[in-house]
KOLTOR-990603 format. One record per residue (C-alpha): residue number from 1; z, y, x; residue in one letter. Coordinates in steps of 0.2 Angstrom, whole numbers. Last residue first. Example, Ala and Ser with C-alpha at 12.3 -4.5 7.8 and 13.67 -1.06 7.14 Angstrom:
residues 2
2/36/-5/68/S
1/39/-22/62/A
***
This chain:
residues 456
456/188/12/26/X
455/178/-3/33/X
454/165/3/41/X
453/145/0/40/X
452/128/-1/45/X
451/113/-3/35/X
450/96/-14/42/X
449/92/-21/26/X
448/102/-13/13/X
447/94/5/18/X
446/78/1/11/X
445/71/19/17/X
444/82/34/23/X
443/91/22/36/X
442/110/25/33/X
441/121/24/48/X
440/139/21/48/X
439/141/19/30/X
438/160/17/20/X
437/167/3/18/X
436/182/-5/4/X
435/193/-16/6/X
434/195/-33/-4/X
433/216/-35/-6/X
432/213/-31/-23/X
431/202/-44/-24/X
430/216/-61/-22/X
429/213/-71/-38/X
428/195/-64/-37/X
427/192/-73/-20/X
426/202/-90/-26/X
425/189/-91/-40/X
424/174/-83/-28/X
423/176/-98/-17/X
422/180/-113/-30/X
421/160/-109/-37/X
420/154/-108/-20/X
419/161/-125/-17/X
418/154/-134/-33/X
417/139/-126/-30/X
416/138/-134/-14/X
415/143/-150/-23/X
414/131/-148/-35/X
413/117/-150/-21/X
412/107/-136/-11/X
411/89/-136/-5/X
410/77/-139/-21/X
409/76/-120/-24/X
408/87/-106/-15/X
407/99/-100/-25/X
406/102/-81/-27/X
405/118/-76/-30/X
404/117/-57/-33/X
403/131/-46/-31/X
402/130/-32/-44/X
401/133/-13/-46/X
400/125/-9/-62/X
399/119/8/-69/X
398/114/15/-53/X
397/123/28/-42/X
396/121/45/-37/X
395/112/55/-51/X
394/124/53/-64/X
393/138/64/-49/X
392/126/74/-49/X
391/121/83/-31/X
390/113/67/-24/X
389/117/60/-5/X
388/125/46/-13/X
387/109/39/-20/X
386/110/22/-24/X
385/99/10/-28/X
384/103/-5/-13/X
383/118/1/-8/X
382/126/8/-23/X
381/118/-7/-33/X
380/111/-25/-29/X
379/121/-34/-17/X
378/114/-50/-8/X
377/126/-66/-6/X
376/131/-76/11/X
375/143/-88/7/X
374/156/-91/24/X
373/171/-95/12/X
372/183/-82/14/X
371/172/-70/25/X
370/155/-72/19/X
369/162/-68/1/X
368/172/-52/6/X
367/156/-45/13/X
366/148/-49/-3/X
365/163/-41/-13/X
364/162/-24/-2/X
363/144/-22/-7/X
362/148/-25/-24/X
361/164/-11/-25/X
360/153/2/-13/X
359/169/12/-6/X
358/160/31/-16/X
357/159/21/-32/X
356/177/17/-31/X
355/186/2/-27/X
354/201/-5/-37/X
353/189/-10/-48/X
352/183/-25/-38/X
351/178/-36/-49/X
350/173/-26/-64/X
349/163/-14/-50/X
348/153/-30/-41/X
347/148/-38/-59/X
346/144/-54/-51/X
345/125/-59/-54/X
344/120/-76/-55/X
343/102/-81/-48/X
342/87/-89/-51/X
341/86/-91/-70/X
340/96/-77/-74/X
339/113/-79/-82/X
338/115/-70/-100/X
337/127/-61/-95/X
336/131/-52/-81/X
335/147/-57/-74/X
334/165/-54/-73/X
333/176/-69/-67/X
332/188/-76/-80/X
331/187/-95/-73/X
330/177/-99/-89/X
329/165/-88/-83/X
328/165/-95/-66/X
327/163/-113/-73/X
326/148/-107/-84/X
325/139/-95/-71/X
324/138/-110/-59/X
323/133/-122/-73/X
322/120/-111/-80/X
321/110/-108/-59/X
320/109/-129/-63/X
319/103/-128/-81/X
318/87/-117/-77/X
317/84/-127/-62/X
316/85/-144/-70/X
315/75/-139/-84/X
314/62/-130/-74/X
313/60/-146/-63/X
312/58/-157/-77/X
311/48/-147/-86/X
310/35/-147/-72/X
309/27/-130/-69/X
308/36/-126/-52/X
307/25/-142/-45/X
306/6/-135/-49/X
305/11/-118/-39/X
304/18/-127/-26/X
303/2/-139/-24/X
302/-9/-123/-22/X
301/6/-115/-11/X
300/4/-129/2/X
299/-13/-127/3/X
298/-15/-109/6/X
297/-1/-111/20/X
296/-9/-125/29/X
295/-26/-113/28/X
294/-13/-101/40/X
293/-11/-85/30/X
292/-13/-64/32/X
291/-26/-63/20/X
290/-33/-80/20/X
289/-51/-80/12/X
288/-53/-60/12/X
287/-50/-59/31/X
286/-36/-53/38/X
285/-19/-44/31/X
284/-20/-24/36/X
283/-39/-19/40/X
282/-46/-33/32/X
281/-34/-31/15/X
280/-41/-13/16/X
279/-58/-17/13/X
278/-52/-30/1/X
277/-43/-19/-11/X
276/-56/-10/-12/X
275/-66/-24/-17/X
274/-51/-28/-29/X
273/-52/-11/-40/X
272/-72/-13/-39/X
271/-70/-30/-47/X
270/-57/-26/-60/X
269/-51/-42/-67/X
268/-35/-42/-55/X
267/-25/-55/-44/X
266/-13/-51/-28/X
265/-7/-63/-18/X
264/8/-70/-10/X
263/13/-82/6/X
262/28/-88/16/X
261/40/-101/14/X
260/30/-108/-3/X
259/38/-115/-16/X
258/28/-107/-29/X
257/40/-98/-38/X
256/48/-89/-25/X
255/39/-89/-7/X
254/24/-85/-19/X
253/28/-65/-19/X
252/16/-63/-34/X
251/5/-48/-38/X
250/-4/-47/-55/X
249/-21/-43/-66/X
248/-27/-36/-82/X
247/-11/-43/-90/X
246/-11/-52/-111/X
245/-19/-68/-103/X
244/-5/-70/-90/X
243/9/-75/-101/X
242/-2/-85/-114/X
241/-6/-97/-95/X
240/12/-97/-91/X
239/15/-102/-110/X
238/3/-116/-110/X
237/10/-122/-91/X
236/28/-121/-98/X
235/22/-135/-110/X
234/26/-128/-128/X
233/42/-136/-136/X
232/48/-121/-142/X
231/35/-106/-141/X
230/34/-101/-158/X
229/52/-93/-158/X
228/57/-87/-142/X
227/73/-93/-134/X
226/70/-111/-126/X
225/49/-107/-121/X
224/52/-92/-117/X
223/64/-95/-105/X
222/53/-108/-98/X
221/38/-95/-97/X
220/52/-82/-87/X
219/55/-98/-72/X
218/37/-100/-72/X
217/32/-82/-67/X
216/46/-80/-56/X
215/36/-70/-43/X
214/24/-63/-56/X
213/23/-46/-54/X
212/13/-41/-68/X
211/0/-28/-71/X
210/-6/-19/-88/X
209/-20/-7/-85/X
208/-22/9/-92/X
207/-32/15/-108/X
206/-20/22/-119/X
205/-22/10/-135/X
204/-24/-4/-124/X
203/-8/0/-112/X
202/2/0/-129/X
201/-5/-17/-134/X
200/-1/-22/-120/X
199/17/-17/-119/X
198/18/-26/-137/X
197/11/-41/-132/X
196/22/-43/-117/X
195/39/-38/-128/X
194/32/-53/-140/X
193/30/-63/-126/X
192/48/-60/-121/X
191/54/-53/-104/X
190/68/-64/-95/X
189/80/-58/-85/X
188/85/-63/-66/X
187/98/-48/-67/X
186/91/-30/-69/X
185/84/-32/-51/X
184/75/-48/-53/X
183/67/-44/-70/X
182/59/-62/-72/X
181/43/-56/-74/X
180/40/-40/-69/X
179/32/-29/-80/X
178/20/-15/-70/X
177/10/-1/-80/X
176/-2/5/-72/X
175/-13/22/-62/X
174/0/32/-74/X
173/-6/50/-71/X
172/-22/53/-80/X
171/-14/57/-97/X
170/6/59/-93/X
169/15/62/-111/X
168/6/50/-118/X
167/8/36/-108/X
166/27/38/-103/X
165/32/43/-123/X
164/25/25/-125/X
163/32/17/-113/X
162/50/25/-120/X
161/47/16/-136/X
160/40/1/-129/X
159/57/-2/-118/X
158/51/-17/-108/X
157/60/-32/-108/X
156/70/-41/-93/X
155/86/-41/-108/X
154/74/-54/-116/X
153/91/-64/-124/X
152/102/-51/-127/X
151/121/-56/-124/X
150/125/-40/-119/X
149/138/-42/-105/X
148/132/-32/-91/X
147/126/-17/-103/X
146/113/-9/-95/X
145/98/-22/-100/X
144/103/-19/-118/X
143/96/0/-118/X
142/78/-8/-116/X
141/72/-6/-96/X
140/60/8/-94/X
139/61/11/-74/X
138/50/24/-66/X
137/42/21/-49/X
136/36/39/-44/X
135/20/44/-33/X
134/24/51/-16/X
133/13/37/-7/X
132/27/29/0/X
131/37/31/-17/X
130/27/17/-24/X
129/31/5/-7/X
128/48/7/-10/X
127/49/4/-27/X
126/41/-12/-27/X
125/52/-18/-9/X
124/68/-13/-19/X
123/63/-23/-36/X
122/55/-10/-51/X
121/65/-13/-67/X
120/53/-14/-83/X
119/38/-2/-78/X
118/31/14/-78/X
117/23/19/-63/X
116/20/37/-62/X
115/7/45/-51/X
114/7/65/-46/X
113/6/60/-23/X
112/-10/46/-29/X
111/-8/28/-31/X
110/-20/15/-33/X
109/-28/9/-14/X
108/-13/13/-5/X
107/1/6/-20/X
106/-10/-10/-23/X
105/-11/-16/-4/X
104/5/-12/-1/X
103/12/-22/-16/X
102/1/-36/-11/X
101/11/-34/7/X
100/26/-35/-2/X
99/23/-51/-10/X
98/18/-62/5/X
97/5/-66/17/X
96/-7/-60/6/X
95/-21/-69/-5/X
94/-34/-60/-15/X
93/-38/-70/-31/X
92/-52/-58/-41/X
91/-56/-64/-59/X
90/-41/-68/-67/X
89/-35/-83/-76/X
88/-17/-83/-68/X
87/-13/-103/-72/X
86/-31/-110/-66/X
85/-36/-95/-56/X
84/-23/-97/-44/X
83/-24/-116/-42/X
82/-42/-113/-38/X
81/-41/-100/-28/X
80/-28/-109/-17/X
79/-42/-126/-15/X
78/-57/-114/-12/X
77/-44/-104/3/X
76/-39/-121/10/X
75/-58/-125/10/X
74/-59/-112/23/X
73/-70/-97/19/X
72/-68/-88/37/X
71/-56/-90/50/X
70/-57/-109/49/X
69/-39/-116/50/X
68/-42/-128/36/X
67/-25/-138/31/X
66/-24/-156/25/X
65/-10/-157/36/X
64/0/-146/26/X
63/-6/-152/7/X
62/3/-168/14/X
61/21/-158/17/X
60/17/-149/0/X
59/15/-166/-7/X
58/31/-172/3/X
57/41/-155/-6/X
56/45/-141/2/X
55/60/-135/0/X
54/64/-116/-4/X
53/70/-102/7/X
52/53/-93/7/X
51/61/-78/-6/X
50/78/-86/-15/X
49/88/-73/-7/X
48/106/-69/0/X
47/113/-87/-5/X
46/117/-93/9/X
45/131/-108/10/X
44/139/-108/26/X
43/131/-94/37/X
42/133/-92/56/X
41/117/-102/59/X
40/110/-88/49/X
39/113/-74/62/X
38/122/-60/52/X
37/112/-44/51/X
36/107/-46/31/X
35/127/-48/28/X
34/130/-29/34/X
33/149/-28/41/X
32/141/-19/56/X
31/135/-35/61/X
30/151/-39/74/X
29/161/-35/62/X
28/152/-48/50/X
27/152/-61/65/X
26/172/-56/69/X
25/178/-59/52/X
24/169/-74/50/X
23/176/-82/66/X
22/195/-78/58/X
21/188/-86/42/X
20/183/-103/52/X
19/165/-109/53/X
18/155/-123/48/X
17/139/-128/55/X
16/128/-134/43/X
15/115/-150/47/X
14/98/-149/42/X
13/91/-166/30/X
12/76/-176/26/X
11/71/-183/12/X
10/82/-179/-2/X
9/79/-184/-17/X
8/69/-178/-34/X
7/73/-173/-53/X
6/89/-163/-47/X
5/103/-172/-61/X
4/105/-163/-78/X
3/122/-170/-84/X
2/123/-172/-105/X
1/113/-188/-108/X
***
């Protein structure tokens, strides 16, 4: 059969308000024209992030009530351990309350003012948190991960090469190396286990640790298994399992792949590394065994993590974020290509080339979106990246300006695809009549979050 239904039903519902365009306009005005400070009740379709948005399934529901509240060495924190180690295969499972905070942990204890952190494409919270500590997050994406329609099938890959001028040409200064898989902010992309293997065996010959961030972990091994030669057919679980086995240890937000609505931990070999890690996991998070958690929480994300692994599911989702960049593709929108497996990325400068660098072309398209049709999207470029402050004009904005699509897992249906899909159609038959903004106020750190702004 061609059509890829959702392998589970619904069980229980939340109703959508709807809204009208001229209400729109006046919520995003009213937000400083910033879609992360609209009320969500006020969004139709809301695509802004897949993190902690996902359904929970009825085991998850069941996992929930089987939850140990004890403060100190809960059997939740036995059964998340467990489901942790079985895929992740490191030593040290420390649990956060969700992905950034194992990033925190990581950067204080790791990091030094000189460091360099090499990796594919740092995410926005990664970065941040490098740059805290006065060290620098450098990105080494391959030269295909910059051009929005390469057709490259691992564009999430590392450039080895330049790794390898990184390494060598910094002795003592790169703490590790960080591959994120997928590669959220080059466009949901894929890393290849050959690219894995070769960064690793880079990391060997110079003697520093190779670390993942593993938030779509399962979503990257399912890619692999459909692109890579050697892996087809393989049980996502086999490749997942390959995947980690070449990384001294990892941090995972688990409000993506793991269904979870809150939650993350950090994994490593290195016992002295993670006892460190732990003291100041106490001061920050909790205790060692829930780190920031209920034991409901821990239990959840242990049957999360055994349920993102079904073929079934990965099939459906993979071919499900497909068909929305298919129809729109076909309808002449610009994207990046290939799609990612949790998002579709509009190409916010191809779309709205009547707008310069300086007007923030994919920033202006997401507002544009919530106000047409009420779909709340998440930009990922002059805003997000950018520098406009910068001397050079090369120095002031990133590479790609994109409008990310993030969908939630399990929550919405092919008609609510269908929908956003008619959306941007009608919105690109009209963009030039998109405006452009300007910023009213600029927060110096993760500006996209709390950011104000005008039209021009």
């Amino acid at each position: 059969m061609k059509t890829v239904f959702e392998p589970f039903r619904i069980k229980s519902v939340e109703p959508i308000r709807l809204t009208t365009a001229a209400e729109r306009r006046q919520l995003i005005r009213e937000a400083g024209f910033n879609p992360f400070r609209l009320h969500a009740e006020d969004v139709q379709i809301d695509l802004l992030t897949d993190s902690g948005t996902g359904a929970m399934s009825s085991e998850q529901w069941a996992a929930v009530m089987r939850g140990d509240e004890s403060y100190a060495g809960a059997r939740s924190f036995f059964r998340f351990e467990e489901a942790v180690r079985s895929i992740f295969g490191h030593k040290h499972v420390i649990p956060t309350h969700q992905g950034r905070a194992a990033e925190k942990l990581l950067c204080s204890t790791c990091l030094q003012a000189d460091s360099i952190v090499p990796g594919n494409t740092h995410f926005d919270t990664t970065r941040a948190n490098i740059e805290h500590t006065g060290a620098r997050a450098l990105d080494l994406p391959i030269p295909e991960a910059r051009k929005v329609r390469s057709e490259h099938p691992f564009k999430g890959n590392i450039d080895l090469e330049a790794l390898e001028e990184c390494l060598k040409h910094h002795p003592g200064r790169v703490p590790f190396v960080l591959v994120t898989v997928t590669n959220n902010s080059g466009g949901g992309q894929p890393v290849s286990m050959a690219n894995l293997k070769g960064a690793r065996a880079l990391c060997d010959k110079y003697h520093v640790p190779l670390l993942l961030d593993a938030a779509r972990f399962a979503e990257n091994a399912w890619f692999i298994r459909e692109r890579e030669a050697g892996y087809e057919g393989h049980p996502p679980e086999e490749i997942a399992r390959e995947l980690f086995s070449l990384s001294d240890g990892a941090m995972m937000s688990m409000k993506k792949d793991a269904f979870g609505n809150m939650g993350g931990v950090l994994t490593l070999n290195d016992g002295e590394l993670a006892s460190q890690v732990r003291n100041l996991l106490i001061l920050t998070e909790g205790f060692p065994t829930y780190g920031g958690l209920s034991g409901r929480d821990l239990d959840a994300l242990a049957v999360g993590l055994r349920e993102i692994l079904d073929p079934d599911y990965l099939q459906y989702r993979i071919r499900s974020t497909a068909y929305v960049g298919w129809h729109l593709e076909a309808a002449g929108v610009p994207l990046l290509t290939p799609f990612g497996g949790h998002a579709v990325y509009l190409d916010g400068r191809a779309f709205c080339d009547h707008l310069s660098n300086e007007q923030f072309p994919g920033w202006s398209l997401s507002v544009a979106l919530y106000c047409h049709a009420g779909v709340r999207a998440c930009e990922i470029g002059n805003v997000m990246f950018g520098h406009p402050e910068a001397e050079k004009e090369e120095d002031r904005w990133p590479v790609m300006d994109l409008v990310r699509l993030a969908i939630p897992r399990r929550v919405y249906t092919q008609s609510h695809m269908d929908y956003v899909i008619e959306a941007i159609t009608e919105l690109y038959e009209m963009r030039h009549e998109i405006r452009g903004l300007k910023f009213v106020d600029r927060p110096a750190v993760l500006p996209h979050f709390t950011a104000t702004f005008a039209e021009v």
